[in-house]
C-alpha positions in Angstrom: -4.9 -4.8 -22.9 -2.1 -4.6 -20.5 1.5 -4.1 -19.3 2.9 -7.5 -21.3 6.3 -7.0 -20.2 9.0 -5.4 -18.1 12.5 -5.0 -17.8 14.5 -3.3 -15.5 17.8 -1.9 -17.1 21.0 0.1 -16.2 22.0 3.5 -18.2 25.8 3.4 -18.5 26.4 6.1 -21.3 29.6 3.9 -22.7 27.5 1.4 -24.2 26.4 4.0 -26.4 29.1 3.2 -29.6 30.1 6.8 -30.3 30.6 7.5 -26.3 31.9 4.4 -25.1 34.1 3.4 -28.3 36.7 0.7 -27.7 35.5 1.1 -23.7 32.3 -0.8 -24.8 33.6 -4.0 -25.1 34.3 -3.9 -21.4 30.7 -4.0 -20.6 29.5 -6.7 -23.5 27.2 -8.2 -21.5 25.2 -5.4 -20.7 25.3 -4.4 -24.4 24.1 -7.9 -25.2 21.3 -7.7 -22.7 20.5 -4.4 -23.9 20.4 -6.1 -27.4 17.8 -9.0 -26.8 15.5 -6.4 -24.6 15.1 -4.2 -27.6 14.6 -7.4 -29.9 11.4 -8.8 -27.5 10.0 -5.7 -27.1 9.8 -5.4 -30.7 8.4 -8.7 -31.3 5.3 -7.4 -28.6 5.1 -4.1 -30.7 3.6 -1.9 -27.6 1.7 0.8 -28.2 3.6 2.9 -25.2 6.3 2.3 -24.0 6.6 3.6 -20.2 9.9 4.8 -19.1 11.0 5.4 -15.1 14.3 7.9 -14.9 16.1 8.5 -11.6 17.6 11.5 -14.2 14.6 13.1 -14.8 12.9 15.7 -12.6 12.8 14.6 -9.5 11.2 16.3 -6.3 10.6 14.7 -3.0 6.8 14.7 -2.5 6.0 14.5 -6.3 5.9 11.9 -9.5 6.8 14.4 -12.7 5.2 13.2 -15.7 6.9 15.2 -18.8 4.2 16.7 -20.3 3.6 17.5 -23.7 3.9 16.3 -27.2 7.0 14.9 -27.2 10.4 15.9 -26.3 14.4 14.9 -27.7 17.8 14.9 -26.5 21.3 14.0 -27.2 24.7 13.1 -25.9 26.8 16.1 -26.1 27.6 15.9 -22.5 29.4 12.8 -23.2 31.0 14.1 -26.7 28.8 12.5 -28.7 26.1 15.3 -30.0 25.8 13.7 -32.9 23.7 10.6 -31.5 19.8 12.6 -30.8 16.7 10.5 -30.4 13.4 12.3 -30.1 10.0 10.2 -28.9 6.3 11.1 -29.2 4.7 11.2 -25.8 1.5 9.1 -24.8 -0.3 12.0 -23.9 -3.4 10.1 -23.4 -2.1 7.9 -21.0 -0.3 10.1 -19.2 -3.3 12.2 -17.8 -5.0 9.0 -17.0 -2.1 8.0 -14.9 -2.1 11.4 -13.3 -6.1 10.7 -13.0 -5.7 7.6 -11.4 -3.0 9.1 -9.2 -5.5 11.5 -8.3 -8.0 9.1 -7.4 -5.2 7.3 -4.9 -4.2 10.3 -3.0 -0.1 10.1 -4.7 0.7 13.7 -5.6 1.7 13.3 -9.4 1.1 14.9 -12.8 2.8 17.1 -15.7 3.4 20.4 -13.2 7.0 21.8 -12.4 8.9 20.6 -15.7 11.9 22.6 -15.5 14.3 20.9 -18.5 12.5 19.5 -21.4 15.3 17.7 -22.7 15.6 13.7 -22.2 18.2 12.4 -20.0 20.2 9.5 -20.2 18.9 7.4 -18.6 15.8 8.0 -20.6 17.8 8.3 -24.0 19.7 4.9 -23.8 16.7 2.7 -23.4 15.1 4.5 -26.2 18.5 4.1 -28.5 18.3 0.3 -28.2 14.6 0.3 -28.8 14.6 2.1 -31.7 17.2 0.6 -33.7 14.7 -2.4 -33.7 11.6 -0.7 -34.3 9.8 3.3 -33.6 6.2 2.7 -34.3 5.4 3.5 -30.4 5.0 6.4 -27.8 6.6 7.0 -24.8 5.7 7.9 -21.4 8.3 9.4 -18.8 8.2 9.8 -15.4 10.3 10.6 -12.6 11.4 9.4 -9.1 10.2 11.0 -5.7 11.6 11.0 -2.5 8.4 9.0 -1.1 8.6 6.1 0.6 8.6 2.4 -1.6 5.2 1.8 -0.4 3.9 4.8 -2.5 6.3 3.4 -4.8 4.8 1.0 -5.3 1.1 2.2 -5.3 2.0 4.8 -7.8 3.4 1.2 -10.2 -0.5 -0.1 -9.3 -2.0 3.5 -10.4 -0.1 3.3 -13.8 -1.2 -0.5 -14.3 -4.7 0.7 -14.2 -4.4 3.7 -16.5 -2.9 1.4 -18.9 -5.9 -1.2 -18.3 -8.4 1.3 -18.1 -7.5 2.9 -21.9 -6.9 -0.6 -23.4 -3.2 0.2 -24.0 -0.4 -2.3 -24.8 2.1 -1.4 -23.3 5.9 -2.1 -22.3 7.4 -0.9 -19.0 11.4 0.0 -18.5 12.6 0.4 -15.2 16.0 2.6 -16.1 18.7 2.5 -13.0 22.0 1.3 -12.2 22.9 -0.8 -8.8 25.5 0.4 -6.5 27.7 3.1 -7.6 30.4 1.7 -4.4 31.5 -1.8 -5.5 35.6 -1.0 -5.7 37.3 1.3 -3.9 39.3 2.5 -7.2 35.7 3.1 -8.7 34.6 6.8 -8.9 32.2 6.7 -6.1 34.4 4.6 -3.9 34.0 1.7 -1.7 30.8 0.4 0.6 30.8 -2.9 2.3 27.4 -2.4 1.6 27.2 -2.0 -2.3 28.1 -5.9 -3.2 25.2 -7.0 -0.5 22.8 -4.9 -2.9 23.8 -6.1 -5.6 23.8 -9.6 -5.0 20.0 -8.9 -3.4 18.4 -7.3 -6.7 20.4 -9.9 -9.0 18.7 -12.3 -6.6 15.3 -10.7 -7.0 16.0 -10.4 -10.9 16.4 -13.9 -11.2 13.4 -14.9 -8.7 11.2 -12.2 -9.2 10.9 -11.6 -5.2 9.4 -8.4 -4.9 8.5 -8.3 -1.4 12.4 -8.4 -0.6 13.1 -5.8 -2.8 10.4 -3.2 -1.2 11.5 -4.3 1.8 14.8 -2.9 1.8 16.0 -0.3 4.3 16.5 3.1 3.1 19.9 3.4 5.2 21.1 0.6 3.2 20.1 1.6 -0.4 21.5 5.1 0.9 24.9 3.4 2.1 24.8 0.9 -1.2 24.5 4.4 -3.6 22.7 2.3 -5.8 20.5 4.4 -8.4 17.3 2.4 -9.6 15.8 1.2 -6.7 12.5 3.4 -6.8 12.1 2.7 -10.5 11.9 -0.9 -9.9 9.6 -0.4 -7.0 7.2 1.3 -9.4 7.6 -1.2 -11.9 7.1 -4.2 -9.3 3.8 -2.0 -8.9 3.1 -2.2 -12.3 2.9 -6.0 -12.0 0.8 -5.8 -9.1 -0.9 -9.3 -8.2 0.2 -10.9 -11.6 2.3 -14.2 -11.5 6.1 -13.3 -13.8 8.2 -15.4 -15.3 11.3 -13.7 -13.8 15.0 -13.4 -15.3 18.3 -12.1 -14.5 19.5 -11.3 -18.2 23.5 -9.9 -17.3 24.8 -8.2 -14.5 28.6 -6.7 -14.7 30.2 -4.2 -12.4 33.6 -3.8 -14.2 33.9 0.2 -13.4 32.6 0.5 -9.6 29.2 0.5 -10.7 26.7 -2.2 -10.5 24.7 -2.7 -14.6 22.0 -5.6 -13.7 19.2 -6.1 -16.4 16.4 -8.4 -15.7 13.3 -9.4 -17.6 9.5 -9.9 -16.0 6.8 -11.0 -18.3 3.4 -11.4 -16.4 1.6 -14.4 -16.1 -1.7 -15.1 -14.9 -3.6 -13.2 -11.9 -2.1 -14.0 -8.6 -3.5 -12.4 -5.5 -0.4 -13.5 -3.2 1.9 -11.0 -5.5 -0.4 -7.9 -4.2 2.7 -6.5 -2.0 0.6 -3.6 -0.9 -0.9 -4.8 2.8 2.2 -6.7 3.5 4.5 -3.6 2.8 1.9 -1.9 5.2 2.5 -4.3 7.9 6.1 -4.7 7.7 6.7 -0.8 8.2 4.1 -0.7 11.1 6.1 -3.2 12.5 9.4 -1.6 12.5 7.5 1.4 13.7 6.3 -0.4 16.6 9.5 -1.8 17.3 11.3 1.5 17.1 8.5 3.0 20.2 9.0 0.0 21.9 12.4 1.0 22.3 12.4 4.7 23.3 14.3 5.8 26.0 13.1 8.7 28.2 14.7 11.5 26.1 13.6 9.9 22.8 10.0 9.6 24.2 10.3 13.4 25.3 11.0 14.8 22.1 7.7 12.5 20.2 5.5 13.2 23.6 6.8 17.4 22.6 5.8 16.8 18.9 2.8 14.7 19.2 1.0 17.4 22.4 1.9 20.4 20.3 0.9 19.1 16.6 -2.3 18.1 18.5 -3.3 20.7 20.8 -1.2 23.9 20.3 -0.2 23.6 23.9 3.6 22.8 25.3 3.5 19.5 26.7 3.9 19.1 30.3 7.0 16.9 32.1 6.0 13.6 32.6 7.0 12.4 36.1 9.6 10.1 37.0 12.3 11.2 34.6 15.7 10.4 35.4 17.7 12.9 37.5 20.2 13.5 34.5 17.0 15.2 32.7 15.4 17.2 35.7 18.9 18.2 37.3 21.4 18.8 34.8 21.3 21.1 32.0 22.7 21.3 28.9 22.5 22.1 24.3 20.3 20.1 22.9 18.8 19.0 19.4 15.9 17.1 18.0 16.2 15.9 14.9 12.8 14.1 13.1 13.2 11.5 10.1 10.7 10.5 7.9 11.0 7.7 5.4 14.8 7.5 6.4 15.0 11.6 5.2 15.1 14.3 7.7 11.7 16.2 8.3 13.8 18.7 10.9 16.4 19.4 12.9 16.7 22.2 15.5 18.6 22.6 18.2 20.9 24.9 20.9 24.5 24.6 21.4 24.5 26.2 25.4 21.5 25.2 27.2 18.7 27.9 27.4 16.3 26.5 29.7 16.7 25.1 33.4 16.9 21.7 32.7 17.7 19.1 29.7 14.0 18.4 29.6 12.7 21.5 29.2 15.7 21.9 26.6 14.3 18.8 24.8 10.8 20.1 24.5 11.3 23.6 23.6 13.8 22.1 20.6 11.4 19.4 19.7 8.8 22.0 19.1 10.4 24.1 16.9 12.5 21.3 15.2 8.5 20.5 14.0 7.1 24.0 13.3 10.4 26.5 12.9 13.0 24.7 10.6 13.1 26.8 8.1 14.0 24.3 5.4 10.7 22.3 6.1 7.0 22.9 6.2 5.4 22.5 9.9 4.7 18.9 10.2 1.1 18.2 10.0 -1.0 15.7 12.4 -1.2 12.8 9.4 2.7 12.9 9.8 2.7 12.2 13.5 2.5 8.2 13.2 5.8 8.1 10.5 8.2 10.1 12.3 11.4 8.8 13.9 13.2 11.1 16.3 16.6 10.8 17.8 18.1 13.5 20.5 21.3 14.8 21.0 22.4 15.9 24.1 26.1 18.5 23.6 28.9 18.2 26.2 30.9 21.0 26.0 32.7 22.6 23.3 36.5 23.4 23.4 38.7 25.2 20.7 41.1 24.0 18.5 43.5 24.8 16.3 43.0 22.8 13.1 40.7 20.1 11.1 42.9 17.6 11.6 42.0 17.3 16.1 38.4 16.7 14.4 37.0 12.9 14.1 33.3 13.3 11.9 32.3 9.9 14.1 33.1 11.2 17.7 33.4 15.1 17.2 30.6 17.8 16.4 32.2 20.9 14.8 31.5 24.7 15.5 32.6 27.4 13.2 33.1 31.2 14.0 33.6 34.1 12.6 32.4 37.5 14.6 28.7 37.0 15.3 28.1 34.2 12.7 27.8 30.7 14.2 27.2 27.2 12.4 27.2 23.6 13.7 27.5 20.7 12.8 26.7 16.9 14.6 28.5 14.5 14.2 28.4 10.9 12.6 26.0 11.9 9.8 25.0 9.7 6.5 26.9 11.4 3.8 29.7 13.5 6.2 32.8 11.6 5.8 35.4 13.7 6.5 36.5 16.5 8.5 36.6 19.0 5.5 33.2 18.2 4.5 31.9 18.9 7.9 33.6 22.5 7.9 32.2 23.2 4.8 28.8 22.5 5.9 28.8 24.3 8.9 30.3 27.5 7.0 27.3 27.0 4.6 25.0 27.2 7.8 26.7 29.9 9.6 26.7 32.4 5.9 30.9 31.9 6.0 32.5 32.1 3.0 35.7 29.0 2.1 38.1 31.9 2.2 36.8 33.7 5.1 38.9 32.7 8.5 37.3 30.8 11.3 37.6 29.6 14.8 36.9 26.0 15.2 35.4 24.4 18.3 34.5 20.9 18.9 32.2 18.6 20.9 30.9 15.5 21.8 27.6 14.3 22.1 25.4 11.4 23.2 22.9 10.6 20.7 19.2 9.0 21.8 17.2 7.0 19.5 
């Protein structure tokens, strides 16, 4: 047997009746979706149903499997204790997804569970399901902070444990869309959030995979949307099978973007294996990115790459522009991976005799001495995206309100303890939250008085 279905839905907890009461109506269509998903699946009568949950334990380098028996839950968080489900685990299948996991090199299995409990997002899929039938198990498994290509792969590793024991089985990809579609929504406003929407309702409809892996994780990031790595596994689940593909409702009446779409597969197809073209695509933006390097950019990687390698400082290149060789000045290195920072370090007054040597001393430790990060290791080297920051010079003011988070850096004082903090950084929008992040860095408690200092910077990449 195989994975005969999948459906990607959203977990809004009002379209639960005793949370969402008169509220419900609001979001019908979803409700209705909801409604003729639980009706099809029963009609298949799976003998697992597999279940993807941006709300369940979720750690960047690993897939959690819940482990055990079984496990239940309810909705008193939302004032509605009364409404408990409770689901018998596929614990078969779930050690021969973490076997064939294994077998791929993706780090995942039943380790670290730290709350046993279902979450929502888990919970409402299984409410719908089993007012239509319960004679199945479930499996549940949580997001990573992986890129979508491994994503993806891990969907392909769960296809083949479900192939491999002769299961039936139904997959639910549980996650909202954007959480930023109105700016009188709870999460706000992103130009951004409407553009995602409209691309998964797209690939809903058409069943366009390769679009939807494809998506930059800035954008996703900007978009707040919440499902995107559960439908990359699931679009990994239906690796190289043809879909009949269909957008079943989307609604966003709240802020919040509730899209359900159905995929049943088809026959084999060998030009819906996303894997190698995924492959490509991001070694192409790599490339691209190199190609573009300027001299301080290609510093910091040349720093990285010589001392990951060999141990050894690297050397100046030659012909560096004078501003690098003759001026001096702070600097920090910051390294991304997969759109998330791998590590930052850096010095607000320069320490060495020029910006150069600044650069390479920071780029070192920003790989080996951020505390907040393991030492990157020499398989790492090839995924790394660096950007340098080079400080003009700080001056002090007087209040939060001379900072700007897009032109200004903040510095904040108190006796011996120091924290910074660059500016125009994903997720810092305001002065406050700047403050209160450089506090955090320097040890400076919210009621403890500070001297503020700002800067400018130019920013390589």
């Amino acid at each position: 047997m195989s994975i005969v279905a999948a459906f990607a839905v959203p977990h809004p907890p009002l379209i639960i009746a005793d949370v969402g009461g008169s509220d419900a109506r609001i979001i019908s269509k979803t409700i209705d979706a909801y409604r003729q998903v639980a009706q099809e699946v029963a009609e298949l009568h799976p003998d697992a149903v597999v279940i993807t949950s941006p709300h369940s334990i979720m750690y960047m380098d690993y897939f959690h499997i819940s482990p055990g028996s079984g496990a239940s839950g309810d909705f008193g968080q939302f004032n509605a204790p009364q409404v408990r489900i409770t689901t018998d685990y596929d614990e078969q299948l779930a050690k021969e997804i973490e076997k064939q996991a294994k077998l791929s090199g993706i780090p995942a299995g039943t380790l670290g569970q730290r709350d046993r409990r279902l979450d929502h997002a888990t919970m409402i899929p299984l409410y719908f399901l089993q007012q239509q039938f319960k004679d199945f198990k479930t499996v549940r498994i949580g997001l990573s902070g992986l890129p979508a290509l491994v994503h993806y792969r891990f969907g392909i590793c769960i296809k083949q444990a479900v192939e491999n024991l002769g299961r039936k089985v139904v997959f639910i990809a549980s996650g909202d869309l954007s959480h930023k579609l109105k700016s009188e929504g709870p999460y706000g406003f992103s130009p951004d959030g409407p553009v995602y929407d409209k691309m998964i309702q797209d690939v809903f409809e058409n069943g366009d995979f390769m679009r939807l892996l494809a998506q930059d994780e800035s954008f996703c990031e900007s978009a707040a949307e919440c499902g995107q790595k559960s439908f990359e596994i699931m679009a990994g689940a239906l690796d190289g099978m043809a879909v009949d593909s269909k957008l079943l409702s989307y609604e966003g009446p709240f802020g919040v973007g509730y899209g359900v779409g159905q995929f049943i597969p088809k026959q084999a197809d060998s030009a819906r294996c996303f894997a190698s073209g995924l492959a490509n695509l991001i070694q192409k933006k790599m490339d691209s990115i190199r190609s573009k390097e300027d001299s301080f950019v290609h510093l910091a990687r040349l720093s990285v790459e010589s001392y990951i390698r060999t141990g050894k400082r690297a050397v100046k290149p030659e012909g560096l522009p004078p501003e690098m060789t003759e001026k001096r000045a702070g600097t920090f290195v910051s390294l991304h991976k997969d759109g998330n920072l791998r590590g930052c370090i850096g010095t607000i007054s320069p320490v060495e005799p020029c910006i150069a040597d600044e650069i390479i001393s920071n780029a070192i430790s920003a790989c080996t001495r951020d505390p907040r990060f393991e030492p990157v290791e020499e398989k790492e080297l090839d995924s790394l995206v660096y950007s340098v920051d080079v400080l003009g010079p700080y001056e002090k003011i007087e209040s939060e309100s001379q900072l700007d988070v897009k032109r200004y850096g903040v510095i904040v004082q108190r006796d011996s303890r120091r924290g910074l903090l660059l500016p125009n950084l994903d997720g810092v929008d305001t002065p406050a939250q700047q403050i209160e992040i450089a506090r955090q860095k320097a040890g400076i408690g919210p009621e403890e008085e500070v001297q503020l200092y700002r800067f400018e910077v130019v920013r390589h990449f």
